[in-house]
C-alpha positions as CSV (number, residue, x, y, z in Angstrom):
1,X,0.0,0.0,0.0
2,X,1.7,3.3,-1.1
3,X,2.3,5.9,1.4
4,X,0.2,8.9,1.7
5,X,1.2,12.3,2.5
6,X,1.7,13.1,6.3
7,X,-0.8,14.5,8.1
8,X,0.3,14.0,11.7
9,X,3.5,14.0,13.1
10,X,4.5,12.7,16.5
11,X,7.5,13.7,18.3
12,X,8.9,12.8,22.0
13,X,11.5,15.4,22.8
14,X,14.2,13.1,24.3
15,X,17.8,13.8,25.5
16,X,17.9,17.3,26.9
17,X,19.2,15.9,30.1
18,X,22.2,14.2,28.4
19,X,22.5,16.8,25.8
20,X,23.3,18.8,29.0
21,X,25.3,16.5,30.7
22,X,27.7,16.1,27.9
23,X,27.9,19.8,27.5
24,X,28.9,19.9,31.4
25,X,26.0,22.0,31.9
26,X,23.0,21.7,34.4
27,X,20.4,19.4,33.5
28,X,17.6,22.5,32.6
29,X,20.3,24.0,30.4
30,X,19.6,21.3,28.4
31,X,15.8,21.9,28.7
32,X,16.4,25.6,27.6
33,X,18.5,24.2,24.6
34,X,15.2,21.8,24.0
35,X,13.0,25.4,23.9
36,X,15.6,26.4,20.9
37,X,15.0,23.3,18.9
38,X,11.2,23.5,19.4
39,X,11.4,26.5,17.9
40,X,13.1,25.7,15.3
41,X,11.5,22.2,14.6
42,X,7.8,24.1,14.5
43,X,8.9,26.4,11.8
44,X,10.0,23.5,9.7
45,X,6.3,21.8,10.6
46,X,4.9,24.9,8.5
47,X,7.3,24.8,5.8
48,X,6.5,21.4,5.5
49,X,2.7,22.0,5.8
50,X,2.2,19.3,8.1
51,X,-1.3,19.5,9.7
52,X,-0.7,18.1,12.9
53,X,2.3,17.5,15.2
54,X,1.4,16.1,18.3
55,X,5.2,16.9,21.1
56,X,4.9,14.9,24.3
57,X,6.3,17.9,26.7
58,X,5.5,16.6,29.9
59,X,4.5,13.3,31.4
60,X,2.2,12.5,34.3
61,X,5.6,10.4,35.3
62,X,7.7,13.4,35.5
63,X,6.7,14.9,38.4
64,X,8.9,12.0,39.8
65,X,11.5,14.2,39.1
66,X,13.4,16.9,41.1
67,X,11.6,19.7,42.2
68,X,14.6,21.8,40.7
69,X,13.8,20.3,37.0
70,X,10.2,20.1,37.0
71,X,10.0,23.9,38.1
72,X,12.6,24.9,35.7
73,X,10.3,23.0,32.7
74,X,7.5,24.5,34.1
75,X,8.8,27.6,33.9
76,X,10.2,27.2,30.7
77,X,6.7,26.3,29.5
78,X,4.9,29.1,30.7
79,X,7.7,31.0,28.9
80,X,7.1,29.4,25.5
81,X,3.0,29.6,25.5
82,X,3.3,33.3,26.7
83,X,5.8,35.5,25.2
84,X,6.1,33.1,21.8
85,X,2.3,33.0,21.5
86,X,2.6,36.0,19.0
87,X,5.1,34.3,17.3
88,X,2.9,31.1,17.0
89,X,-0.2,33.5,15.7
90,X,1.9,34.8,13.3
91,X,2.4,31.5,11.7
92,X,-1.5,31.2,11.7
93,X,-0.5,28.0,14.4
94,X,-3.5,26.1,16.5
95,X,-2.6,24.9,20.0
96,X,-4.2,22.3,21.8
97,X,-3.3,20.4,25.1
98,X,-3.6,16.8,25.7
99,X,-3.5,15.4,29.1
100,X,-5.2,16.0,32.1
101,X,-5.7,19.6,32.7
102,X,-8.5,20.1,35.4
103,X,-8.5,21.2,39.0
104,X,-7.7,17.6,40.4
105,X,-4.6,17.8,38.2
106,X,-1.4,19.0,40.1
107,X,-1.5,21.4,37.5
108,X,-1.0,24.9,39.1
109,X,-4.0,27.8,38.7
110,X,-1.6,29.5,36.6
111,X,-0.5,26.5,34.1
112,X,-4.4,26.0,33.6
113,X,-5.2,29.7,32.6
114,X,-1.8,29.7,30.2
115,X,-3.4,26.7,28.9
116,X,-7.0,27.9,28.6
117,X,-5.4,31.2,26.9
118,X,-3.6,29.8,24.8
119,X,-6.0,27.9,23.3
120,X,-8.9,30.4,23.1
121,X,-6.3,32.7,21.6
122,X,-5.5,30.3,18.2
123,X,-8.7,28.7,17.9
124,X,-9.8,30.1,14.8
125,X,-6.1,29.6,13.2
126,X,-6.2,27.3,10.1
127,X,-2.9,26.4,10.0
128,X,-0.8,23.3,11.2
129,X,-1.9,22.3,14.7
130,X,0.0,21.6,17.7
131,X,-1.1,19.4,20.0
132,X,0.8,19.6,23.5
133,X,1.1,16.7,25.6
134,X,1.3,18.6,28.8
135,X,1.0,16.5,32.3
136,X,-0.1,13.4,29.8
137,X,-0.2,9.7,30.4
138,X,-1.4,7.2,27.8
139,X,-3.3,4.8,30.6
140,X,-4.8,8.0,32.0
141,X,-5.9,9.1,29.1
142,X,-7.8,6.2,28.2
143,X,-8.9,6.3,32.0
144,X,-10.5,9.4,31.5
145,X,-12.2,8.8,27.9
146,X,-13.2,5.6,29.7
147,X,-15.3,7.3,32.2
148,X,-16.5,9.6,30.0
149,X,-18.5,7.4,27.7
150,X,-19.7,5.6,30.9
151,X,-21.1,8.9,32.4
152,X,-22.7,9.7,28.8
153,X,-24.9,6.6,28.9
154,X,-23.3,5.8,25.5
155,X,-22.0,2.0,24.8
156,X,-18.5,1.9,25.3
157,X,-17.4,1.0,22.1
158,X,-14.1,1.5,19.6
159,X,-16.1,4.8,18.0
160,X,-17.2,6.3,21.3
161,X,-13.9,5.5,22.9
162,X,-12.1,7.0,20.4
163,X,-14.2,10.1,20.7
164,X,-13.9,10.6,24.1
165,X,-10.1,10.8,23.7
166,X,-7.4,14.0,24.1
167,X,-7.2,13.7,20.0
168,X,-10.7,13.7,19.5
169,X,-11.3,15.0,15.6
170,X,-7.5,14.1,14.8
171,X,-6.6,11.9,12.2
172,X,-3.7,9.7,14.3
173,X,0.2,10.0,13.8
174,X,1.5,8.8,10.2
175,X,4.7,8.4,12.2
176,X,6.3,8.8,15.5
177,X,9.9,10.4,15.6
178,X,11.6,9.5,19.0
179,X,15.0,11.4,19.7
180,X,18.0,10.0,21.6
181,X,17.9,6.5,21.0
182,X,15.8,5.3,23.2
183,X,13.2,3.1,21.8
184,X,10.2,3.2,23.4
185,X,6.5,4.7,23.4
186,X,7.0,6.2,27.1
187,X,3.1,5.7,27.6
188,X,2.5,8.4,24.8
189,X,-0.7,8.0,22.6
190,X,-0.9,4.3,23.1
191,X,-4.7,4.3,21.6
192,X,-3.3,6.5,18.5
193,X,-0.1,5.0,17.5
194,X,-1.6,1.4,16.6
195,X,-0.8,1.8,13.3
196,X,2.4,4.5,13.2
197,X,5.2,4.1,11.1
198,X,8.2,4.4,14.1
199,X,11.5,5.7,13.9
200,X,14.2,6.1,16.4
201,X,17.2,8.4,16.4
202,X,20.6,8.0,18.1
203,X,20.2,12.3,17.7
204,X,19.3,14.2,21.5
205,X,16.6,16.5,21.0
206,X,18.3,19.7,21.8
207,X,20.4,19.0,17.8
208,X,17.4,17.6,16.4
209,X,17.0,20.2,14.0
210,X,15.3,20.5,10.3
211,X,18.0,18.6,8.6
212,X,17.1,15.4,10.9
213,X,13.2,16.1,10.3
214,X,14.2,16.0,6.6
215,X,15.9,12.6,6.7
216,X,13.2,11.2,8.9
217,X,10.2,12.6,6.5
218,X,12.2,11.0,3.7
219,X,12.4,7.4,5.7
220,X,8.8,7.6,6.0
221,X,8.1,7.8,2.1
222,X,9.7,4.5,1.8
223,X,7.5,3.2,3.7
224,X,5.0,0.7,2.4
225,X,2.0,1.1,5.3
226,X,0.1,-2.0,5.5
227,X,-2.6,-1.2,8.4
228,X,-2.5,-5.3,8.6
229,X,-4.4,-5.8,5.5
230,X,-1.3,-6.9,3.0
């Protein structure tokens, strides 16, 4: 089965702590450096004309981590979806937010409002989308879209599920770029990336750059995508 042009791109943003540790440098140094290629990286997305790009920024696992790194991400977060939310409008760019966002969340007041802000603010934007995987978990998320179609009255079925999820409306991922060379989903969009074309690079995140999305846009055209039926 011939491969059809991308419409969703997945990306976990892997290696900013070794990036940093090589460098000699603090670990959120490397997290700043991650920031940069973002950046850089969503630019690209546009130039490409990609539609979607779904970035897994921050795990319901991570808040295992020092309190030092998580407020330093955090931070660097509420950085990125306030003073380069111009930029991103500019670029005619839709956020939205996947993961678990509401009050029971340990999602600070002002995290949520950034969030909601954000959102409302590139709602009517008609260019590619970025979905933000922002205190996300793949079992909670199908938790919660679990519930959800059980508190609707509706059978829980494939459809409904599917509806109920973060992506609701979103074609899933044509492929899944991983950085680092790890090789592993992490819990992200288990539901979504049944059928996702993988690929795993020895690069860290923070010199994952356009060059790299190039060569990893040009491995997935070879691809033949079955979906099981061939």
């Amino acid at each position: 089965m011939t491969t059809a042009p991308l419409q969703h791109l997945a990306l976990i943003m892997d290696g900013n702590g070794r990036w940093a540790t090589r460098q000699g440098l603090p670990r959120l140094a490397g997290h700043k450096a991650g920031v940069t290629s973002l950046n850089t990286l969503v630019e690209a997305l546009v130039r490409q004309q990609i539609p979607y790009a779904s970035f897994y920024a921050f795990s319901t696992e991570n808040w295992g981590r020092s309190v030092e790194e998580v407020t330093g991400i955090f931070a660097l977060l509420e950085y990125y979806f306030t003073q380069e939310l111009a930029r991103l409008k500019a670029h005619n760019i839709r956020l939205r937010f996947l993961g678990d966002h509401s009050e029971a969340s340990p999602l600070n007041p002002r995290i949520r409002a950034i969030i909601a802000n954000a959102t409302a603010e590139t709602a009517a934007n008609t260019g590619t989308t970025l979905l933000i995987a922002l205190n996300y978990g793949g079992h909670d998320e199908l938790v919660r879209a679990t519930r959800k179609v059980a508190a609707s009255g509706q059978e829980i079925t494939a459809q409904t599920l599917e509806a109920a999820l973060d992506t609701a409306g979103v074609p899933p991922p044509d492929l899944l770029i991983r950085t680092s060379g790890e090789q592993r989903l992490s819990g992200f969009l288990p539901w979504q990336l049944a059928y996702t074309e993988l690929y795993f690079t020895p690069t860290l995140w923070p010199d994952f750059g356009p060059a790299q999305l190039d060569e990893a846009l040009a491995w997935y055209a070879s691809r033949q995508r079955r979906f099981g039926k061939v």
